[in-house]
Structure formats: structure tokens, C-alpha cells
LORORO-880346 format. One line per field, with one value per residue: x, z, y of N, C-alpha, C in turn. Coordinates in Angstrom, 1 decimal, decimal comma. Layout:
REM residues N
n_east = c(X | ...)
n_up = c(Z | ...)
n_north = c(Y | ...)
ca_east = c(X | ...)
ca_up = c(Z | ...)
ca_north = c(Y | ...)
c_east = c(X | ...)
c_up = c(Z | ...)
c_north = c(Y | ...)
REM end
This chain:
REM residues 145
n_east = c(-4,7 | -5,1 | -2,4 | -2,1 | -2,7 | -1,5 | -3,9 | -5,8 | -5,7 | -4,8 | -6,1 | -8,8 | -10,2 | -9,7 | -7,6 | -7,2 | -4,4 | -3,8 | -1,1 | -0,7 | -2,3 | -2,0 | -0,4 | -1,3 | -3,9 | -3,4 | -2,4 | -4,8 | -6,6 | -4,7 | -5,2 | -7,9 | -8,4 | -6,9 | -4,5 | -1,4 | -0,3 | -0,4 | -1,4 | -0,4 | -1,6 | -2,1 | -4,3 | -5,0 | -5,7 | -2,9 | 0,1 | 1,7 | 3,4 | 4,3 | 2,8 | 4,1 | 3,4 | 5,2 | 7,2 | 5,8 | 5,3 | 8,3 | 8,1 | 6,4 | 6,5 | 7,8 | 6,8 | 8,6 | 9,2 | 9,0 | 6,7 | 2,8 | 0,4 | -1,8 | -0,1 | 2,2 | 0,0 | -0,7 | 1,5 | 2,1 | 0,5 | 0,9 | 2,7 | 3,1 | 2,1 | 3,4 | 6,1 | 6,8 | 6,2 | 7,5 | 9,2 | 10,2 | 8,9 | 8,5 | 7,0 | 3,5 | 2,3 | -1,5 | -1,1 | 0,5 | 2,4 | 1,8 | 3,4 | 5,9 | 5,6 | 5,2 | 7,3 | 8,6 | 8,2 | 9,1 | 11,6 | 12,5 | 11,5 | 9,4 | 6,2 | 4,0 | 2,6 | 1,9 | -0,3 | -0,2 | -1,3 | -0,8 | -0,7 | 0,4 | -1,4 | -3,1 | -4,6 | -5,0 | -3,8 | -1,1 | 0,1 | 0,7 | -1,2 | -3,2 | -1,6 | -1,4 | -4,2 | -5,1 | -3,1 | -4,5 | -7,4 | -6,5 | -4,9 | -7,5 | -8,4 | -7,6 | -8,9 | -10,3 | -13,4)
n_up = c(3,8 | 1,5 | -0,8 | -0,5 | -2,9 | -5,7 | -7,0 | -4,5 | -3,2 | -4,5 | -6,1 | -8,7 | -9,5 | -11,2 | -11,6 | -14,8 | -17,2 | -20,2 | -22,4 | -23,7 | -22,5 | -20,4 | -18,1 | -15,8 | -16,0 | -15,1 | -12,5 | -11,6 | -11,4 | -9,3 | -7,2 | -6,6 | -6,0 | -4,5 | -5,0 | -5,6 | -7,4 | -10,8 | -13,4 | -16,7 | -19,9 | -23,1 | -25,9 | -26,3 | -23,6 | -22,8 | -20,3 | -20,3 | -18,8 | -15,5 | -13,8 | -11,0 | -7,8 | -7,3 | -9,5 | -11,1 | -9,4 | -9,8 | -12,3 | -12,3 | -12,4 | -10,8 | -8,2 | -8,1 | -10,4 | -11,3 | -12,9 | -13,5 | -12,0 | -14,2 | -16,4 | -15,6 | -15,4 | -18,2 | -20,0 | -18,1 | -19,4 | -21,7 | -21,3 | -22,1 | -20,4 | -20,7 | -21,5 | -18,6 | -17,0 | -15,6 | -17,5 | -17,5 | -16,1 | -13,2 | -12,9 | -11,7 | -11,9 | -12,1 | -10,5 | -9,1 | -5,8 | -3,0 | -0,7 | -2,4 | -4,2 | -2,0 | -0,6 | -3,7 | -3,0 | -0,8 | -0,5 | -3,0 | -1,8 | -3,6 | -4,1 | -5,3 | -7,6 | -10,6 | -12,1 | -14,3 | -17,2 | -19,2 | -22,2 | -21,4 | -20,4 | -18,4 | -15,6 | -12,4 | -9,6 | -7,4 | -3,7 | -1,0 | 0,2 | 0,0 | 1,0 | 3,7 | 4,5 | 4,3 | 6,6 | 8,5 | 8,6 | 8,8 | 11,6 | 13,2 | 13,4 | 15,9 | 17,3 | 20,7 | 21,7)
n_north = c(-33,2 | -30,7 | -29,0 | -25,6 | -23,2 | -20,8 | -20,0 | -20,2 | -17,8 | -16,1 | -12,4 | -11,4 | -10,4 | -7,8 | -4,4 | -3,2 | -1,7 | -0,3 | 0,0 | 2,2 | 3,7 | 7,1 | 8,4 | 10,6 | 9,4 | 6,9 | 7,5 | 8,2 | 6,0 | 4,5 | 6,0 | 6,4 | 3,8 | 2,9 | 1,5 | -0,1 | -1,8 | -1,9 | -4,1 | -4,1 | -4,6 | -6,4 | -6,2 | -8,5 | -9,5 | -10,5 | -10,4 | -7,1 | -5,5 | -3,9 | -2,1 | 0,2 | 2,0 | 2,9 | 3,5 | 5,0 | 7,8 | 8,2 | 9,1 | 11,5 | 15,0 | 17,1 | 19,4 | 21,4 | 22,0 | 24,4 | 24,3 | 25,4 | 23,8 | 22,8 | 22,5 | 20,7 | 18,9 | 19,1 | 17,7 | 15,5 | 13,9 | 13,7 | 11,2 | 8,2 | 5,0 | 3,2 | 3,8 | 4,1 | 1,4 | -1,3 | -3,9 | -6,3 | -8,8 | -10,6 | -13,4 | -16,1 | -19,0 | -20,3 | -22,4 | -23,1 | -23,6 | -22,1 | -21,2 | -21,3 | -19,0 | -17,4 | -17,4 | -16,2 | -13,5 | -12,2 | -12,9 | -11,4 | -9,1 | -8,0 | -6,5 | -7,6 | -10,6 | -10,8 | -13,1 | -15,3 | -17,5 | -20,4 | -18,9 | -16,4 | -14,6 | -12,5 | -13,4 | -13,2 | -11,7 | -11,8 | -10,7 | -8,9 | -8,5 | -10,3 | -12,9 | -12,0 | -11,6 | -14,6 | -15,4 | -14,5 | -16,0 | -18,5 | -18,3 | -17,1 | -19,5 | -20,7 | -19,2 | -18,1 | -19,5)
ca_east = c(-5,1 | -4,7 | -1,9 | -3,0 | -1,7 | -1,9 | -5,5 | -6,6 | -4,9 | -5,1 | -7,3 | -9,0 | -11,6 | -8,2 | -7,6 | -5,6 | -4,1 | -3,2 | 0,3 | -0,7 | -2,8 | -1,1 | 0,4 | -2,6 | -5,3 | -3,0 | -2,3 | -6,7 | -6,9 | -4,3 | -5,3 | -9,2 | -8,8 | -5,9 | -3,7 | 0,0 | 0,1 | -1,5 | -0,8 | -0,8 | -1,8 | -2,0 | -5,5 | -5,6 | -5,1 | -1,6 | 0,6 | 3,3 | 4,6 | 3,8 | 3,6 | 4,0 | 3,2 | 7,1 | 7,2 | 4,5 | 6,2 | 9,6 | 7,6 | 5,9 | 6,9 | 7,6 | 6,5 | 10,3 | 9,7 | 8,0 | 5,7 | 1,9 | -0,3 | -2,1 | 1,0 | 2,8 | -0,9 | -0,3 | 3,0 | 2,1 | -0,6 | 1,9 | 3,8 | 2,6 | 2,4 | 4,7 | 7,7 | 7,4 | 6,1 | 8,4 | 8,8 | 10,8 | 7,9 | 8,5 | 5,1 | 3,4 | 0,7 | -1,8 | -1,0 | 2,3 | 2,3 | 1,3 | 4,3 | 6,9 | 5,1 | 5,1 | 8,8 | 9,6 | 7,2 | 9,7 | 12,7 | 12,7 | 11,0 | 7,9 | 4,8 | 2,7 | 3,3 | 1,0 | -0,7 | -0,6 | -1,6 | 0,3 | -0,5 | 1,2 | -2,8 | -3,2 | -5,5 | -4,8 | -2,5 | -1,3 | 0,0 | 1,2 | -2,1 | -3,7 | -1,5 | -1,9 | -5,8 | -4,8 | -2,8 | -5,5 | -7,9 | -5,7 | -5,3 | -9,0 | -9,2 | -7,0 | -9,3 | -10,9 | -14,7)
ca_up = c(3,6 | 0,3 | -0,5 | -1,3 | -4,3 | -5,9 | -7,3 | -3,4 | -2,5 | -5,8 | -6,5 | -9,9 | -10,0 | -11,6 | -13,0 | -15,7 | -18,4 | -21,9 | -22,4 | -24,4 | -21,8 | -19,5 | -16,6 | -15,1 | -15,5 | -14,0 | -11,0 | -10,9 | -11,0 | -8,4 | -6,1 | -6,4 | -5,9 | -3,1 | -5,5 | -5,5 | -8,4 | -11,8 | -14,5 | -18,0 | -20,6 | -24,5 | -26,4 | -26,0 | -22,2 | -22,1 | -19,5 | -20,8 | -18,1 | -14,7 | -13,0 | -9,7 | -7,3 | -7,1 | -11,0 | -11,3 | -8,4 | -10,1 | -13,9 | -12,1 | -12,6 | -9,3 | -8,2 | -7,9 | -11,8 | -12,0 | -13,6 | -12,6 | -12,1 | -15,7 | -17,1 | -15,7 | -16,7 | -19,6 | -20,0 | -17,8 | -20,6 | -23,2 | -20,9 | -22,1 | -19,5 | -21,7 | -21,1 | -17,3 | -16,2 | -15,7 | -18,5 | -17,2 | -14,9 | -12,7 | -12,9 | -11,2 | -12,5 | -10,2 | -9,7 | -8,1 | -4,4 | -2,3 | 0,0 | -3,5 | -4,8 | -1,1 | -1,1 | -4,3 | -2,7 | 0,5 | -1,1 | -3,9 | -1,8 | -4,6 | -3,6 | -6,2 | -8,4 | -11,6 | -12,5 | -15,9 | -17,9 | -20,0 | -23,1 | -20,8 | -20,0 | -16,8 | -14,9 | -11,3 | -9,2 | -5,7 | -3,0 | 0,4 | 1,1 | 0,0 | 2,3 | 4,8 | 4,9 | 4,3 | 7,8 | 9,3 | 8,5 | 9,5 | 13,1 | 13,6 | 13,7 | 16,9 | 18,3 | 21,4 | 20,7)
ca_north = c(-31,8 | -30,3 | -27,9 | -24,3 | -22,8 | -19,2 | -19,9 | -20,1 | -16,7 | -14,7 | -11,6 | -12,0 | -9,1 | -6,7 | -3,4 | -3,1 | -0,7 | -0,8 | 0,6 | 3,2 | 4,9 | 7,9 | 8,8 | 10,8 | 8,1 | 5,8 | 7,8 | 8,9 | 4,7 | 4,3 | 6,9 | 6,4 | 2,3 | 2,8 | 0,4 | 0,3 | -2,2 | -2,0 | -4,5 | -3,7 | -5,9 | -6,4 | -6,3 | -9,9 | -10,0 | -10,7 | -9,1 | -7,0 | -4,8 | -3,8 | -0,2 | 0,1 | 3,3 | 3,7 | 4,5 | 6,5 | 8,7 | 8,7 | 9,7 | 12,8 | 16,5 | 17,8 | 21,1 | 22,3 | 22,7 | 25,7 | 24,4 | 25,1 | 22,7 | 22,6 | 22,3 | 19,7 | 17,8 | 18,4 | 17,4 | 14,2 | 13,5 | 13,1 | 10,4 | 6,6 | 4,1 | 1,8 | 4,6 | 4,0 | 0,5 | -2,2 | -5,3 | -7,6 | -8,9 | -11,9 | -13,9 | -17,4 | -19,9 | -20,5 | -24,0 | -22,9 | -23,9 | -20,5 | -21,2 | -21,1 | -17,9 | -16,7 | -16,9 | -15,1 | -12,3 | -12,2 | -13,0 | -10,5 | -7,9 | -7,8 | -6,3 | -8,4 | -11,3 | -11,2 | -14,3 | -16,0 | -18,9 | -20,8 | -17,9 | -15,1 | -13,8 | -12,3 | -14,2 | -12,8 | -11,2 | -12,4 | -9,7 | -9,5 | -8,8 | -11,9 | -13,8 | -11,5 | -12,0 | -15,6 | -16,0 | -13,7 | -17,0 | -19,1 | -17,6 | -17,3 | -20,8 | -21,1 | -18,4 | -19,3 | -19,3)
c_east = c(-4,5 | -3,8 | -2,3 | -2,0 | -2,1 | -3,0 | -6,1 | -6,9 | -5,4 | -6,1 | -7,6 | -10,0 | -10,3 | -8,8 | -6,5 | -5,4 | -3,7 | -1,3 | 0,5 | -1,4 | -1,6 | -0,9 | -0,6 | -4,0 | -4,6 | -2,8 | -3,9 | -6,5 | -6,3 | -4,9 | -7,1 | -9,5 | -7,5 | -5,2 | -2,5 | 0,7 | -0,8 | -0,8 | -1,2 | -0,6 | -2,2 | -4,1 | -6,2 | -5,1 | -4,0 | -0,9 | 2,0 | 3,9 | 3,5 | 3,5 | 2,9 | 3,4 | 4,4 | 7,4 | 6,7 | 4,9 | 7,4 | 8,9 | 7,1 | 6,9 | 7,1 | 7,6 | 7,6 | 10,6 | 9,5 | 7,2 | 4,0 | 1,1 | -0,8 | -1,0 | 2,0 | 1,2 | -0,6 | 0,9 | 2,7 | 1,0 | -0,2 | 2,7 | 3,0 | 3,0 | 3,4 | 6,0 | 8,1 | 7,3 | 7,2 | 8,1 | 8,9 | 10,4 | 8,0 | 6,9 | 5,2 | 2,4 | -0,2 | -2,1 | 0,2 | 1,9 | 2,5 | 2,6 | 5,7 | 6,6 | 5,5 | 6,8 | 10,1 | 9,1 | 8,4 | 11,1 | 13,3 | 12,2 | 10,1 | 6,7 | 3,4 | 3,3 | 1,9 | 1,1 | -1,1 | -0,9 | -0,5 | 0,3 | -0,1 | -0,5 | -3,0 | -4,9 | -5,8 | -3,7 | -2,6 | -0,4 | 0,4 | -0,1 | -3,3 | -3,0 | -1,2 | -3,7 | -5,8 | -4,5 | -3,9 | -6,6 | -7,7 | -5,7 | -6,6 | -9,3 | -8,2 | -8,0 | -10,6 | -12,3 | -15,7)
c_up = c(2,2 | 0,5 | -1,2 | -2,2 | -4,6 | -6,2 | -6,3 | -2,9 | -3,6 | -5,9 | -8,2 | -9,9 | -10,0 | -12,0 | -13,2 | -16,4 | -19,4 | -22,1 | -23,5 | -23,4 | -20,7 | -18,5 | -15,6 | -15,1 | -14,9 | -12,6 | -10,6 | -10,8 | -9,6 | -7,3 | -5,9 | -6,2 | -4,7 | -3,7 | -5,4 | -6,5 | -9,3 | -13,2 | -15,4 | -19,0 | -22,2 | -24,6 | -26,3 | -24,5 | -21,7 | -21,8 | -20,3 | -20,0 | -16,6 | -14,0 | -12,1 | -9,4 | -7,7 | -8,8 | -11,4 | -10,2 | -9,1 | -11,5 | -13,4 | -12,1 | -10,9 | -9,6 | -8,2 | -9,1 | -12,1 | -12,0 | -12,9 | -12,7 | -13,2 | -16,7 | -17,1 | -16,0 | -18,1 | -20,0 | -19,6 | -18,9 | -21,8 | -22,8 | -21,3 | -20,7 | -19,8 | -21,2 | -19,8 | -16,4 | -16,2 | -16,4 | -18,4 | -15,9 | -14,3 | -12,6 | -12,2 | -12,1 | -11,4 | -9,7 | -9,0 | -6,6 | -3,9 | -1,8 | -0,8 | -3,5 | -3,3 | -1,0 | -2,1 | -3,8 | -1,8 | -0,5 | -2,1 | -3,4 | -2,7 | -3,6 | -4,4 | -7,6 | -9,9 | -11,9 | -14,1 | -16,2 | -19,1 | -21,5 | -22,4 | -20,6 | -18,8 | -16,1 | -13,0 | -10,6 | -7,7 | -5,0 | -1,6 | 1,2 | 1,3 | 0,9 | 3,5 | 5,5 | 5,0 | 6,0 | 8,8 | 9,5 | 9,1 | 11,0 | 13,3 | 13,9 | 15,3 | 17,8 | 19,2 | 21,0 | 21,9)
c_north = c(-31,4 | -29,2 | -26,7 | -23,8 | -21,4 | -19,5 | -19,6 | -18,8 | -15,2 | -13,9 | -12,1 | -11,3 | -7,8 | -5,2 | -3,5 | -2,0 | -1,0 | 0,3 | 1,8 | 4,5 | 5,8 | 8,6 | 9,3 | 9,5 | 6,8 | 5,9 | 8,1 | 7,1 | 4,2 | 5,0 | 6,6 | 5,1 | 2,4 | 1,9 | 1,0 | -0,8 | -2,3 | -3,0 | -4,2 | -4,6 | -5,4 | -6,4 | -7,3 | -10,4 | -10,2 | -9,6 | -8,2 | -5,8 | -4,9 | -2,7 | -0,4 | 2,0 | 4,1 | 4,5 | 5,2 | 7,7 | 9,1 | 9,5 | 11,0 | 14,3 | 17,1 | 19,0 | 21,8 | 22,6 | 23,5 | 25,5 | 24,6 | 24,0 | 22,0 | 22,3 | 21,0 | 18,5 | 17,8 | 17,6 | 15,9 | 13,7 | 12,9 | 11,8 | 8,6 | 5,3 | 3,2 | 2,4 | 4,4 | 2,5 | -0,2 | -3,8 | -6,5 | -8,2 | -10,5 | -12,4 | -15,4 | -17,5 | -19,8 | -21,5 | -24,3 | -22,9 | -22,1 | -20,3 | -20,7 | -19,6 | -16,8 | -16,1 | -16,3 | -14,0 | -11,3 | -11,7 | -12,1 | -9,3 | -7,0 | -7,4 | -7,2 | -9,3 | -11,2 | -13,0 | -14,6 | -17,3 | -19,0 | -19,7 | -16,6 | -14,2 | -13,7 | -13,0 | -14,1 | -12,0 | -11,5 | -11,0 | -10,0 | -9,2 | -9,6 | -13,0 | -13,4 | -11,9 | -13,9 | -16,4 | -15,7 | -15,4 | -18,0 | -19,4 | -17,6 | -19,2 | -21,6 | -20,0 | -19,3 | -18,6 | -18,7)
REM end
């Protein structure tokens, strides 16, 4: 039996961002695609940070500022995704054994590992819920029939 690797597991139909776009079109992308990770990448594909839900929550204006609504848009308008994602982005290949990748997933308490090639170009992202539908598969094939 062959062993499965990120390639098998990985999404690879993405969205991404450019690190210049802000704060509001990151939360209309997250919120209108139900995402909770969005990589962000250079002109030429490569990854260079990562923004989670959690960052995009701590960057917001809470209503406890006064402010009204129109206001803290604007305000969030001026915020660059660059100022809030995270850089120092742990990454796999996707010839890395699923089982490795599965265990930085666990082990570091990551919601999503971006996938690169050897030029740092995003080429996927794996997830707990790629090997969740994974074991799901899995299991089905002990079902009785």
C-alpha cells in the first residue's frame, strides 16, 4: 500500500490575499466562505503570512469604542492585512507523509498547515478538516454494506 502524503489530503482550489488588501474584505471573504484560514501571498504566489479568524477578531474595533458602525469601517479600511496576519508561518511540501504533517497539526495545536514548493509558492493548504473527511473514508470502508 502506498503511503499517503499531503498531496492526497490537501485542498488546492484556495483563497488568498495580497498583504496589502484590508481588514473588511478579509472578514466579507471569511464570513461569506465560512473560512477560519486565509493565506496571503506575494504577486508571484509565494506565501508570506497567514491570517487566521483569531487575528482578524483581535484587529477589530469593538463596539465598546463608541464608535458607530461607519466609522469603525472606516477605520478598519485603513488596516492592511500585512499589519495583522502572522509571518512566521510553519509550512509542509506535499510529499511530506500525511501522518508527519498530521502531527505538527496536533502537536502545535494549528488549524492549517500551508502548502509550498520548493520556491515558497502556495500550492495547497491541509486542515483538520482534510483529515477529518480523510478518516471519515477511511471508516466507510469497515461499514457493513
Amino acid at each position: 500500500m502506498e503511503p499517503v502524503r499531503v498531496a492526497h489530503l490537501m485542498s488546492t482550489h484556495l483563497l488568498t490575499l495580497f498583504a496589502e488588501q484590508t481588514l473588511p474584505i478579509a472578514e466579507e471573504l471569511m464570513s461569506l466562505k465560512r473560512l477560519r484560514h486565509i493565506p496571503v501571498i506575494d504577486d508571484d504566489g509565494r506565501l508570506v503570512g497567514l491570517l487566521s479568524h483569531r487575528d482578524l477578531l483581535r484587529a477589530q474595533f469593538s463596539n465598546l469604542t463608541g464608535l458607530d458602525a461607519d466609522d469603525r469601517h472606516r477605520l478598519e479600511s485603513r488596516v492592511p492585512v500585512s499589519s495583522i496576519m502572522t509571518v512566521d508561518v510553519w509550512t509542509v511540501q506535499a510529499d511530506m507523509l500525511a501522518s508527519k504533517a498530521g502531527e505538527l497539526l496536533l502537536d502545535n495545536r494549528f488549524g492549517c498547515l500551508p502548502v509550498v514548493d520548493e520556491d515558497q509558492r502556495l500550492v495547497g493548504v491541509l486542515t483538520e478538516a482534510d483529515f477529518l473527511r480523510f478518516a471519515i473514508k477511511a471508516l466507510e470502508i469497515h461499514d457493513p454494506k
